[in-house]
C-alpha positions in Angstrom: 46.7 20.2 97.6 43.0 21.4 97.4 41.5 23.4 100.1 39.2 20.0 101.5 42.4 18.6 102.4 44.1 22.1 103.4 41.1 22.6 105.8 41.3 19.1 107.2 45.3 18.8 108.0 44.1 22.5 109.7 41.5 21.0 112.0 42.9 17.9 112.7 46.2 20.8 114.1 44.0 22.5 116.4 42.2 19.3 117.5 46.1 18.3 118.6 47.1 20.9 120.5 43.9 20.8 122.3 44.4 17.3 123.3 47.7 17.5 124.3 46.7 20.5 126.4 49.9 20.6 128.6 52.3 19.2 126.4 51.4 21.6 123.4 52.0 24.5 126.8 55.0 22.8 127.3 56.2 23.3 123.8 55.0 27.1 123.5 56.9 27.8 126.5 60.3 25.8 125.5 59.9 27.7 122.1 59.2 31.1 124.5 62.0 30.9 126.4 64.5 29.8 124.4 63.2 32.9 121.7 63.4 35.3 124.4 67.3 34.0 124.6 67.7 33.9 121.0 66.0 37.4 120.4 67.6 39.2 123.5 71.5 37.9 122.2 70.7 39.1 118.3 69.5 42.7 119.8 72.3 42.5 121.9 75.2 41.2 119.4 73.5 43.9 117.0 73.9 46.8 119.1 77.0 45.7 120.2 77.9 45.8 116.5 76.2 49.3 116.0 78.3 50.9 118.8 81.3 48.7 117.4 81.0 50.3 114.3 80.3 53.7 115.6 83.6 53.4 117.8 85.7 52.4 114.9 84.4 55.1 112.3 85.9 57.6 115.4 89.4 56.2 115.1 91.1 58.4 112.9 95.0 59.3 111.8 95.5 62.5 113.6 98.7 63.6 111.6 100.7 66.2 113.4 102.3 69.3 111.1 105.7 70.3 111.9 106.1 73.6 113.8 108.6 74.9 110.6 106.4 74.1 107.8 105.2 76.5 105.7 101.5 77.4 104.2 102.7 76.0 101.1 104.4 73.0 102.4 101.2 72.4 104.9 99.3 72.1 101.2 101.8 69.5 100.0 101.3 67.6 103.1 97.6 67.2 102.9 97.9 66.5 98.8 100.2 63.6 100.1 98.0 62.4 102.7 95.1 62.6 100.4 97.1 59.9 97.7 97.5 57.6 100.4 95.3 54.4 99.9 92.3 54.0 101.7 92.1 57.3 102.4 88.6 59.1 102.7 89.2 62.6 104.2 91.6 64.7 104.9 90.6 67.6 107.6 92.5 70.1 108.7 92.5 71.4 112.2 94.4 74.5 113.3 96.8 75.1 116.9 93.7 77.4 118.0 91.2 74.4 117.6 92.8 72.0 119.3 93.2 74.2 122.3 89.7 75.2 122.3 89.2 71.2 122.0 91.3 71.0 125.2 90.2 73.5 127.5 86.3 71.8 126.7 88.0 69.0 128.0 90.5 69.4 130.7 89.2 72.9 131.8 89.6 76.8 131.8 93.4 76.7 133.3 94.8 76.0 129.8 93.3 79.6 128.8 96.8 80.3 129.6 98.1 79.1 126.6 97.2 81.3 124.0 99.1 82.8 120.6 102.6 82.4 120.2 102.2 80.3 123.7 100.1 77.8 122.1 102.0 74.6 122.4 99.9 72.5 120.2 100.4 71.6 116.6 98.7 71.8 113.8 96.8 68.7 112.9 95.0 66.9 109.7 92.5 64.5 110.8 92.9 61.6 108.3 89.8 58.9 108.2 89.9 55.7 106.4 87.7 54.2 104.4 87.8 50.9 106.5 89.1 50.9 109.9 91.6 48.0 109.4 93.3 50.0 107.2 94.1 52.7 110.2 97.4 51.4 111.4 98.6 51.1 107.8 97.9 54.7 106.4 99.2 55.7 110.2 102.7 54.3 108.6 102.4 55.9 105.9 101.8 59.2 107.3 104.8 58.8 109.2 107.1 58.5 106.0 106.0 61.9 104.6 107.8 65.4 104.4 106.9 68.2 107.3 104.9 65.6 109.3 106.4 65.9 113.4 104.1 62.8 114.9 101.5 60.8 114.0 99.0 59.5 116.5 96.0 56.8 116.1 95.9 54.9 119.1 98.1 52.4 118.0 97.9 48.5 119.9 95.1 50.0 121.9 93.3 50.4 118.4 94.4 47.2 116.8 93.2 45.5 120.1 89.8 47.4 119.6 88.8 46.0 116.0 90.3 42.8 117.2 88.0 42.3 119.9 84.8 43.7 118.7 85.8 41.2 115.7 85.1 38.2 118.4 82.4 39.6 120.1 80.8 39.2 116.6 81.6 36.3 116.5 81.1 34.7 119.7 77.3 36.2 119.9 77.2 34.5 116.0 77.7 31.3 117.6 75.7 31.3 120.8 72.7 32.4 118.7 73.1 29.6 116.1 73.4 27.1 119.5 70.4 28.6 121.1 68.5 28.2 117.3 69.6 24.6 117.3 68.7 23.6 121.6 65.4 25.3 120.6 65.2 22.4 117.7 65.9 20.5 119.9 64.0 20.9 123.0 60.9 21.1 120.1 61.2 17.9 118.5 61.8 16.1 121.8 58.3 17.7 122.9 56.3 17.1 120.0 58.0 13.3 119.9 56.0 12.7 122.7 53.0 14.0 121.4 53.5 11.7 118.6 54.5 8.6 120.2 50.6 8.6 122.3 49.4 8.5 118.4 51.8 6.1 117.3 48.8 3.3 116.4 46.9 5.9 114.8 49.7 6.8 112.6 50.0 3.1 112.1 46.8 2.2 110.9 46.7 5.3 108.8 50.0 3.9 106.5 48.2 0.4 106.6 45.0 1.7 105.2 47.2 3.4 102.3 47.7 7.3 103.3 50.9 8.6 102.5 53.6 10.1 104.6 52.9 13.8 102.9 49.0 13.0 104.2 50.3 12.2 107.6 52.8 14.6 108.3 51.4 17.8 107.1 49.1 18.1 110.6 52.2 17.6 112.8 54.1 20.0 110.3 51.6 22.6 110.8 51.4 21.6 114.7 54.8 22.5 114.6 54.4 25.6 113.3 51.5 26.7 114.9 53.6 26.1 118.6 56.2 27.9 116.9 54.1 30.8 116.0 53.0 31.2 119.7 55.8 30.5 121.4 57.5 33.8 119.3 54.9 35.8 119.7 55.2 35.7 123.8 59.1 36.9 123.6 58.5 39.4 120.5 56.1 41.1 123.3 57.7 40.9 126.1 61.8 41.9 123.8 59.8 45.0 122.5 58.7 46.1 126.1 62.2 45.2 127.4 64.3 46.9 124.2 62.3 50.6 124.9 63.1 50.6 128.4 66.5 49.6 127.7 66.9 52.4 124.4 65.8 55.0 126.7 68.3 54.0 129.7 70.9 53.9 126.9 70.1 57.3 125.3 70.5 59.1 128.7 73.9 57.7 129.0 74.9 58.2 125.1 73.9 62.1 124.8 76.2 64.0 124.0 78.6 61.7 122.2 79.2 60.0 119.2 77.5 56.6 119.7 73.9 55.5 119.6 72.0 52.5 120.1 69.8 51.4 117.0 66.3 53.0 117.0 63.4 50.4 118.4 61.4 51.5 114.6 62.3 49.8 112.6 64.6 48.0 114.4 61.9 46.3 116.7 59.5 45.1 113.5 62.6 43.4 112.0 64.1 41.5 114.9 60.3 40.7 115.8 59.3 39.4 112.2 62.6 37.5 112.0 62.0 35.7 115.6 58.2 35.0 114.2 59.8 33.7 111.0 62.3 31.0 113.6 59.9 30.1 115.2 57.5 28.8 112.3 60.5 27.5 110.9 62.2 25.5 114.2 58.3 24.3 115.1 58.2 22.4 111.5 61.4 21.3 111.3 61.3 20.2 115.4 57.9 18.6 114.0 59.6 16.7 110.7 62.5 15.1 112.8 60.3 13.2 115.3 57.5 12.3 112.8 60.4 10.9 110.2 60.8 7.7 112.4 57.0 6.5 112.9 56.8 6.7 109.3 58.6 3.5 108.8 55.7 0.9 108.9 
Protein backbone atom coordinates (compact mmCIF):
# COMPACT_ATOMS: atom_id res chain seq x y z
CA UNK A 1 0.00 0.00 0.00
CA UNK A 2 1.98 3.25 -0.64
CA UNK A 3 1.99 6.02 1.80
CA UNK A 4 -0.59 8.40 -0.66
CA UNK A 5 -3.09 5.91 0.03
CA UNK A 6 -1.80 5.18 3.76
CA UNK A 7 -2.18 8.97 4.43
CA UNK A 8 -5.58 9.16 2.75
CA UNK A 9 -7.46 6.00 4.52
CA UNK A 10 -5.73 8.17 7.69
CA UNK A 11 -7.53 11.42 7.03
CA UNK A 12 -10.58 10.25 5.71
CA UNK A 13 -10.43 8.21 9.82
CA UNK A 14 -10.17 11.34 11.58
CA UNK A 15 -12.56 13.24 9.30
CA UNK A 16 -15.08 10.27 10.56
CA UNK A 17 -14.87 10.50 14.00
CA UNK A 18 -15.15 14.12 13.76
CA UNK A 19 -18.37 13.92 12.00
CA UNK A 20 -19.86 11.45 13.94
CA UNK A 21 -18.96 13.53 17.00
CA UNK A 22 -21.33 11.80 19.52
CA UNK A 23 -21.43 8.55 18.10
CA UNK A 24 -17.61 8.09 17.82
CA UNK A 25 -18.04 9.35 22.01
CA UNK A 26 -20.43 6.82 22.21
CA UNK A 27 -18.16 4.19 21.02
CA UNK A 28 -14.95 5.37 23.17
CA UNK A 29 -17.04 5.16 26.08
CA UNK A 30 -18.71 1.53 25.34
CA UNK A 31 -15.05 0.47 24.53
CA UNK A 32 -14.13 2.40 28.18
CA UNK A 33 -16.31 0.88 30.19
CA UNK A 34 -16.46 -2.34 29.14
CA UNK A 35 -12.19 -2.23 29.32
CA UNK A 36 -12.46 -0.99 32.73
CA UNK A 37 -14.55 -4.42 33.31
CA UNK A 38 -12.38 -6.50 31.32
CA UNK A 39 -9.12 -5.03 32.85
CA UNK A 40 -10.40 -4.82 36.55
CA UNK A 41 -11.55 -8.88 36.38
CA UNK A 42 -7.94 -9.98 34.63
CA UNK A 43 -6.04 -7.91 37.69
CA UNK A 44 -8.44 -9.44 39.80
CA UNK A 45 -8.53 -13.29 38.42
CA UNK A 46 -4.57 -12.74 38.39
CA UNK A 47 -4.08 -11.79 41.90
CA UNK A 48 -6.46 -14.15 42.84
CA UNK A 49 -4.23 -16.65 41.13
CA UNK A 50 -1.04 -15.16 42.77
CA UNK A 51 -2.42 -15.56 46.27
CA UNK A 52 -3.89 -19.05 45.00
CA UNK A 53 -0.61 -20.09 44.29
CA UNK A 54 1.07 -18.62 47.23
CA UNK A 55 -1.53 -20.56 49.50
CA UNK A 56 -0.94 -23.76 47.89
CA UNK A 57 2.97 -23.63 47.82
CA UNK A 58 2.17 -23.36 52.00
CA UNK A 59 0.37 -26.67 52.12
CA UNK A 60 2.89 -29.02 53.03
CA UNK A 61 3.06 -32.88 54.49
CA UNK A 62 3.99 -32.23 58.03
CA UNK A 63 5.04 -35.95 58.92
CA UNK A 64 5.11 -36.63 62.56
CA UNK A 65 8.30 -38.89 64.06
CA UNK A 66 7.34 -41.48 66.48
CA UNK A 67 8.28 -40.72 70.08
CA UNK A 68 10.59 -44.28 70.16
CA UNK A 69 12.54 -43.72 67.07
CA UNK A 70 15.98 -43.43 67.18
CA UNK A 71 18.66 -40.90 65.58
CA UNK A 72 19.35 -43.44 63.20
CA UNK A 73 15.93 -44.58 62.42
CA UNK A 74 14.86 -40.62 62.20
CA UNK A 75 17.65 -40.74 59.15
CA UNK A 76 15.85 -43.65 57.53
CA UNK A 77 12.68 -41.93 57.79
CA UNK A 78 13.66 -38.78 56.03
CA UNK A 79 15.82 -41.06 53.25
CA UNK A 80 12.30 -42.68 52.72
CA UNK A 81 10.36 -39.57 52.60
CA UNK A 82 12.90 -38.11 50.23
CA UNK A 83 12.21 -41.31 47.50
CA UNK A 84 8.76 -40.58 47.49
CA UNK A 85 7.50 -39.13 44.19
CA UNK A 86 6.94 -35.61 43.80
CA UNK A 87 8.85 -34.91 46.52
CA UNK A 88 10.87 -31.58 46.66
CA UNK A 89 12.08 -31.10 50.28
CA UNK A 90 12.41 -32.73 53.10
CA UNK A 91 12.88 -30.38 56.36
CA UNK A 92 13.28 -31.34 59.56
CA UNK A 93 11.89 -29.59 62.53
CA UNK A 94 12.76 -30.53 66.15
CA UNK A 95 10.07 -30.90 69.56
CA UNK A 96 11.79 -27.49 70.66
CA UNK A 97 10.80 -25.71 67.36
CA UNK A 98 7.47 -26.51 67.24
CA UNK A 99 6.88 -25.33 70.70
CA UNK A 100 8.63 -22.12 70.16
CA UNK A 101 6.21 -22.13 66.95
CA UNK A 102 3.35 -22.52 69.38
CA UNK A 103 3.87 -20.29 72.12
CA UNK A 104 4.38 -17.36 68.99
CA UNK A 105 1.04 -18.42 68.35
CA UNK A 106 -1.17 -19.33 71.16
CA UNK A 107 0.90 -17.44 73.83
CA UNK A 108 3.45 -17.46 76.77
CA UNK A 109 1.27 -20.09 78.98
CA UNK A 110 2.71 -22.97 76.99
CA UNK A 111 6.24 -21.89 78.39
CA UNK A 112 5.16 -24.53 80.76
CA UNK A 113 6.00 -27.18 78.56
CA UNK A 114 9.42 -27.47 78.35
CA UNK A 115 12.20 -30.63 78.08
CA UNK A 116 11.12 -33.90 78.90
CA UNK A 117 7.49 -32.04 79.29
CA UNK A 118 7.40 -31.17 75.77
CA UNK A 119 4.46 -32.92 74.36
CA UNK A 120 5.14 -32.27 70.68
CA UNK A 121 6.74 -34.45 68.19
CA UNK A 122 9.24 -34.30 66.13
CA UNK A 123 8.30 -33.29 62.59
CA UNK A 124 9.72 -33.33 58.77
CA UNK A 125 8.04 -30.78 56.71
CA UNK A 126 7.62 -32.52 53.32
CA UNK A 127 6.76 -30.04 50.11
CA UNK A 128 5.71 -31.22 46.78
CA UNK A 129 6.65 -30.40 43.76
CA UNK A 130 2.90 -29.70 42.66
CA UNK A 131 0.29 -29.24 45.15
CA UNK A 132 -2.09 -31.86 43.70
CA UNK A 133 0.23 -34.28 44.48
CA UNK A 134 -0.13 -33.33 48.39
CA UNK A 135 -2.77 -35.78 49.43
CA UNK A 136 -0.92 -38.56 47.55
CA UNK A 137 2.64 -38.28 49.10
CA UNK A 138 0.42 -37.65 52.50
CA UNK A 139 -0.53 -41.55 51.90
CA UNK A 140 2.50 -42.42 51.37
CA UNK A 141 4.00 -41.06 54.34
CA UNK A 142 1.53 -42.80 56.27
CA UNK A 143 2.79 -46.38 54.99
CA UNK A 144 6.43 -45.74 56.25
CA UNK A 145 8.39 -47.22 59.36
CA UNK A 146 8.62 -44.82 62.77
CA UNK A 147 6.13 -42.35 61.28
CA UNK A 148 3.20 -41.73 64.45
CA UNK A 149 0.69 -39.19 62.25
CA UNK A 150 0.68 -37.47 59.28
CA UNK A 151 -1.05 -34.20 58.90
CA UNK A 152 -1.79 -31.98 55.51
CA UNK A 153 -5.03 -30.62 55.93
CA UNK A 154 -6.71 -33.24 54.34
CA UNK A 155 -10.56 -32.45 52.53
CA UNK A 156 -10.06 -28.94 53.72
CA UNK A 157 -6.91 -28.96 51.23
CA UNK A 158 -8.32 -30.95 48.45
CA UNK A 159 -11.40 -28.41 48.64
CA UNK A 160 -8.72 -25.53 48.51
CA UNK A 161 -7.06 -26.47 45.04
CA UNK A 162 -10.48 -27.43 43.98
CA UNK A 163 -11.93 -24.18 44.32
CA UNK A 164 -9.18 -21.86 43.46
CA UNK A 165 -9.17 -24.36 40.27
CA UNK A 166 -12.91 -22.69 39.40
CA UNK A 167 -12.20 -19.41 40.39
CA UNK A 168 -9.70 -19.68 37.46
CA UNK A 169 -11.87 -20.59 35.64
CA UNK A 170 -14.93 -18.81 36.09
CA UNK A 171 -12.92 -15.31 35.91
CA UNK A 172 -11.47 -17.14 32.33
CA UNK A 173 -14.90 -17.08 31.22
CA UNK A 174 -16.39 -13.77 32.27
CA UNK A 175 -13.44 -12.06 30.78
CA UNK A 176 -13.71 -13.78 27.36
CA UNK A 177 -17.79 -12.70 27.65
CA UNK A 178 -16.92 -9.20 28.55
CA UNK A 179 -14.09 -9.34 25.38
CA UNK A 180 -16.90 -10.60 23.14
CA UNK A 181 -20.18 -7.80 24.59
CA UNK A 182 -17.36 -5.28 24.03
CA UNK A 183 -17.35 -6.64 20.13
CA UNK A 184 -20.35 -6.38 20.37
CA UNK A 185 -21.52 -3.25 21.68
CA UNK A 186 -18.56 -1.84 18.98
CA UNK A 187 -19.79 -3.06 15.89
CA UNK A 188 -23.39 -2.26 16.78
CA UNK A 189 -21.93 1.52 17.24
CA UNK A 190 -19.92 1.89 14.33
CA UNK A 191 -22.92 -0.03 12.16
CA UNK A 192 -24.61 3.01 12.68
CA UNK A 193 -21.98 5.16 11.68
CA UNK A 194 -21.80 3.23 8.59
CA UNK A 195 -25.30 2.89 7.70
CA UNK A 196 -25.58 7.32 7.42
CA UNK A 197 -22.65 6.54 4.64
CA UNK A 198 -24.37 3.74 3.17
CA UNK A 199 -24.76 5.73 -0.51
CA UNK A 200 -21.36 6.82 -0.27
CA UNK A 201 -20.07 3.43 0.15
CA UNK A 202 -22.36 2.62 -2.72
CA UNK A 203 -21.29 4.83 -5.25
CA UNK A 204 -17.65 4.17 -4.26
CA UNK A 205 -18.11 0.03 -5.36
CA UNK A 206 -20.04 1.41 -8.51
CA UNK A 207 -17.26 3.70 -9.57
CA UNK A 208 -14.82 0.51 -9.22
CA UNK A 209 -12.98 0.80 -5.59
CA UNK A 210 -12.51 -2.24 -4.05
CA UNK A 211 -13.69 -3.56 -0.70
CA UNK A 212 -9.77 -3.45 0.72
CA UNK A 213 -10.06 0.55 -0.55
CA UNK A 214 -13.23 0.98 1.41
CA UNK A 215 -12.84 -0.75 4.47
CA UNK A 216 -9.39 0.10 5.52
CA UNK A 217 -10.81 3.79 6.93
CA UNK A 218 -13.56 2.15 9.01
CA UNK A 219 -10.77 -0.60 10.01
CA UNK A 220 -8.61 2.11 11.27
CA UNK A 221 -11.87 3.97 12.71
CA UNK A 222 -12.10 1.06 14.58
CA UNK A 223 -9.07 0.99 15.89
CA UNK A 224 -8.48 4.39 16.60
CA UNK A 225 -11.97 4.24 19.11
CA UNK A 226 -10.41 1.25 20.30
CA UNK A 227 -7.16 2.93 21.12
CA UNK A 228 -8.99 5.61 23.15
CA UNK A 229 -11.47 3.93 24.68
CA UNK A 230 -8.31 1.75 26.45
CA UNK A 231 -6.39 4.36 27.19
CA UNK A 232 -9.28 6.01 29.63
CA UNK A 233 -9.49 2.52 31.77
CA UNK A 234 -5.53 1.83 31.56
CA UNK A 235 -5.52 5.41 33.58
CA UNK A 236 -7.99 5.24 35.62
CA UNK A 237 -6.92 0.65 36.55
CA UNK A 238 -3.42 2.07 37.31
CA UNK A 239 -4.68 4.77 39.75
CA UNK A 240 -7.22 2.25 41.22
CA UNK A 241 -4.54 -0.95 41.34
CA UNK A 242 -1.90 1.34 43.68
CA UNK A 243 -4.43 2.32 46.05
CA UNK A 244 -5.73 -1.04 46.11
CA UNK A 245 -1.64 -2.76 46.36
CA UNK A 246 -1.14 -0.58 49.21
CA UNK A 247 -4.50 -1.37 51.13
CA UNK A 248 -3.51 -4.98 50.45
CA UNK A 249 0.10 -4.84 51.64
CA UNK A 250 -1.04 -3.41 55.07
CA UNK A 251 -3.18 -6.40 55.49
CA UNK A 252 -0.52 -9.07 53.96
CA UNK A 253 2.61 -7.98 56.24
CA UNK A 254 3.78 -10.30 58.07
CA UNK A 255 2.70 -13.39 56.22
CA UNK A 256 3.29 -15.46 53.43
CA UNK A 257 1.17 -14.01 50.66
CA UNK A 258 1.58 -10.96 48.40
CA UNK A 259 -0.28 -9.31 45.80
CA UNK A 260 1.66 -8.91 42.45
CA UNK A 261 3.80 -5.75 42.25
CA UNK A 262 1.95 -2.70 40.15
CA UNK A 263 5.79 -2.62 37.96
CA UNK A 264 5.72 -4.48 35.86
CA UNK A 265 2.57 -5.77 36.51
CA UNK A 266 0.67 -2.48 35.62
CA UNK A 267 2.72 -1.98 31.99
CA UNK A 268 1.59 -5.52 31.07
CA UNK A 269 -2.07 -5.58 31.88
CA UNK A 270 -2.06 -1.86 30.49
CA UNK A 271 -0.22 -2.81 27.07
CA UNK A 272 -2.47 -5.95 26.78
CA UNK A 273 -5.87 -3.83 27.39
CA UNK A 274 -4.32 -1.23 24.63
CA UNK A 275 -3.54 -4.26 22.40
CA UNK A 276 -7.84 -5.41 22.95
CA UNK A 277 -8.79 -2.66 22.32
CA UNK A 278 -7.06 -1.95 18.82
CA UNK A 279 -7.98 -5.31 18.11
CA UNK A 280 -12.04 -5.43 19.26
CA UNK A 281 -12.23 -1.73 17.47
CA UNK A 282 -11.12 -3.41 13.95
CA UNK A 283 -12.75 -6.44 14.23
CA UNK A 284 -16.22 -4.45 15.76
CA UNK A 285 -15.37 -2.24 12.57
CA UNK A 286 -15.00 -5.42 9.84
CA UNK A 287 -18.28 -7.15 11.01
CA UNK A 288 -20.59 -4.15 10.30
CA UNK A 289 -18.78 -2.97 7.18
CA UNK A 290 -18.91 -6.76 5.68
CA UNK A 291 -22.60 -6.43 4.83
CA UNK A 292 -22.68 -2.85 2.84
CA UNK A 293 -20.11 -4.36 0.77
CA UNK A 294 -22.46 -6.42 -1.10
CA UNK A 295 -23.48 -4.07 -4.03
Amino acid sequence: MKFRTIKRHLIESLKSLKRNGWMSIAAISAVAVTLLLVGSFIAMLMNVNKLATDIENDVSVRVYIDLAADEGQQEQLEKDLAAIDHVDTVEFSSREDELKQVVGSYGNEFNLFQGDDNPLYDVYIVNTDTPEHTSIVAKQSEALDYVAKVNYGGATADNLFKTMKTVRNVGAVIIIALVLTAVFLISNTIRITIMSRRTEIEIMKLVGATNWFIRWPFLIEGAMIGLIGSLIPTALLSFIYVAAYDLGTQYLTGTYFALLTPVPFLYQIGGLMIAIGVLIGSIGSSISIRRFLKV
